[in-house]
N, C-alpha and C positions, 0 to 999 in steps of 0.2 A: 470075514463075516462076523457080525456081532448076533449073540444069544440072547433073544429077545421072549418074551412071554407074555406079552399085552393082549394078546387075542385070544389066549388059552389054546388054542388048534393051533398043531404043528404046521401044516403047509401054511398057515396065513402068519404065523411069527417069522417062518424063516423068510418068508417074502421081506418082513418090515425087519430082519436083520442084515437083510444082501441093497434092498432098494430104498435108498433115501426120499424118493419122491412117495414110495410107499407109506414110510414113517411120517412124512408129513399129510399127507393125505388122509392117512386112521387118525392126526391131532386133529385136523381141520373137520374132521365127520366125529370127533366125540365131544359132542354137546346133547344134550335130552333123551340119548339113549345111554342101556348100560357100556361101557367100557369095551369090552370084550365084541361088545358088536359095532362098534366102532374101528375097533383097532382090527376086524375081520374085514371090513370094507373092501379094502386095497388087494385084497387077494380075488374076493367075489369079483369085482369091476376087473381085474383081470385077463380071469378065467373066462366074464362072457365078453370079453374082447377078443379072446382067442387066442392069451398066450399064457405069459409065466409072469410076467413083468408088468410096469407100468412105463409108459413115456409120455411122456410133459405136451411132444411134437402131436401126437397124434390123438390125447386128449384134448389139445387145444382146436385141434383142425374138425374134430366128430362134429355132424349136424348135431346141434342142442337138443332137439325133440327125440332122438332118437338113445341120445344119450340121456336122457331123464327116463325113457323108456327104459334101457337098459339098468338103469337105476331102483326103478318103479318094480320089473319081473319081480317075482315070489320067489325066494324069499328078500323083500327089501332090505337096499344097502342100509337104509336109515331109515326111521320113522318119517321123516321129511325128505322122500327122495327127491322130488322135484327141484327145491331150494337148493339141496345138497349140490346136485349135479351142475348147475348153474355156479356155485362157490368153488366145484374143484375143477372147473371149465377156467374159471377167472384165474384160479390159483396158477394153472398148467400156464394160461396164457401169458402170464405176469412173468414165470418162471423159462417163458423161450423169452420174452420180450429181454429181460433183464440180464439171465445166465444162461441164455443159450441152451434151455431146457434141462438143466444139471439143477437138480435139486441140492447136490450137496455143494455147489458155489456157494448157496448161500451161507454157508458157516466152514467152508476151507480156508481160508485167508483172513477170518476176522480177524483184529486189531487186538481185542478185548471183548471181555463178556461185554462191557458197555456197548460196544460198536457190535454184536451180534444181536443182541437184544435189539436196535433200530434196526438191525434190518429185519427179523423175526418180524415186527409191527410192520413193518412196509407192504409183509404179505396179506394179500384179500384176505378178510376172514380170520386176520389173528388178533386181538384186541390183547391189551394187556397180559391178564393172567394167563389164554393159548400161549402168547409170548412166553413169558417166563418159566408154565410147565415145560412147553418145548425144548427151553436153552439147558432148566435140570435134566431131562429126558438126555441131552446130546452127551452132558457134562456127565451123568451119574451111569450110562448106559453106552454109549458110543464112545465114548474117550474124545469127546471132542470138547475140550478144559482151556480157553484162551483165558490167559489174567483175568483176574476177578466174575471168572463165571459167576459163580458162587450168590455171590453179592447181586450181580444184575438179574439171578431166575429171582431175587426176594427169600421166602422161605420154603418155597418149592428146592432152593437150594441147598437145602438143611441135612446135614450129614445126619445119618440114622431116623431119617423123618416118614412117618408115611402118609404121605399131603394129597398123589396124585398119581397119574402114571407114570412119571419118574421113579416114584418108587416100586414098581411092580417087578417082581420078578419070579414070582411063583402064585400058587392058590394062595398059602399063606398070608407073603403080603398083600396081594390081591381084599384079601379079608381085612385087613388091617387099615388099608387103604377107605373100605368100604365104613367099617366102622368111623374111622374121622370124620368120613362127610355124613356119617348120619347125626353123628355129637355137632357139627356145625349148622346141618339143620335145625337140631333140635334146640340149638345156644341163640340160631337166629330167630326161631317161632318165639322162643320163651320169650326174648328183648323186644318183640314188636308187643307181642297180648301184656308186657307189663307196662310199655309206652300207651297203650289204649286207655 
């Protein structure tokens, strides 16, 4: 089991350091909301499942409406549960189609960072950058380092960087993290108001 810190709460880190479908799950739900409630998703869905765990099988099988329901209960998994639940329905579904419901097929056997990095994209919901934070996320935190990781996450692979939730591993970098994407916010508003 890997020691993970993405969520900041205990039961929902050790979830996303024992279950890989978890780990991917808290990438695939962190978009527009903060961090930490993203990466608690996989614990909450769960919990109102009725276990400890997450499985691909039985995610994929849930009536839809019931599971956007599930989604939707107070406190929502995400600002957009609806959508969400619909995305990690496709995810789950992709992932029996594909790997037999094992989320960590997808990156046991890769070739190469190169060759993990396509399969990363192949999943619902991962475009580019999800890609590449995920593959630093495997590389800087799971030990899972095929040739030229590094090079394939981009700069999400950047020894000593703190870009993303690859680099998380306490409040502190948590805070660090935070701070770069407010300096890339603020790098991107300046360049658009002086393009006006």
């Amino acid at each position: 089991m890997t020691e993970i810190h993405l969520a900041q709460q205990a039961e929902a880190d050790e979830l996303l350091g024992r279950s890989p479908l978890a780990a991917l799950v808290g990438m695939l739900l962190d978009q527009q909301v903060p961090m930490e409630w993203a990466f608690s998703g996989p614990y909450t869905i769960a919990q109102r499942l009725g276990g400890d765990d997450l499985d691909a099988h039985e995610i994929a099988a849930h009536d839809p409406d019931a599971f956007a329901a599930l989604l939707s209960a107070k406190p929502a998994v995400h600002r957009y549960p609806g959508s969400m639940a619909k995305r990690i329905q496709q995810l789950c579904r992709f992932l029996v189609d594909e790997y037999g419901g094992e989320a960590e097929a997808v990156w046991a056997d890769a070739a190469s960072g190169a060759d993990l990095l396509e399969r990363l994209l192949a999943l619902p919901g991962f475009g580019k950058q999800k890609a590449q934070i995920f593959l630093a996320l495997l590389g800087k935190q799971y030990g899972v380092r095929p040739r030229g990781w590094r090079e394939a996450a981009g700069s999400y692979g950047d020894s000593g960087a703190y870009r993303s939730a690859a680099d998380i591993t306490g409040p502190e970098s948590l805070a660090k993290v935070r701070a770069f994407k407010q300096e890339a916010k603020r790098a991107t508003k300046a360049a658009k108001s002086a393009g006006n």
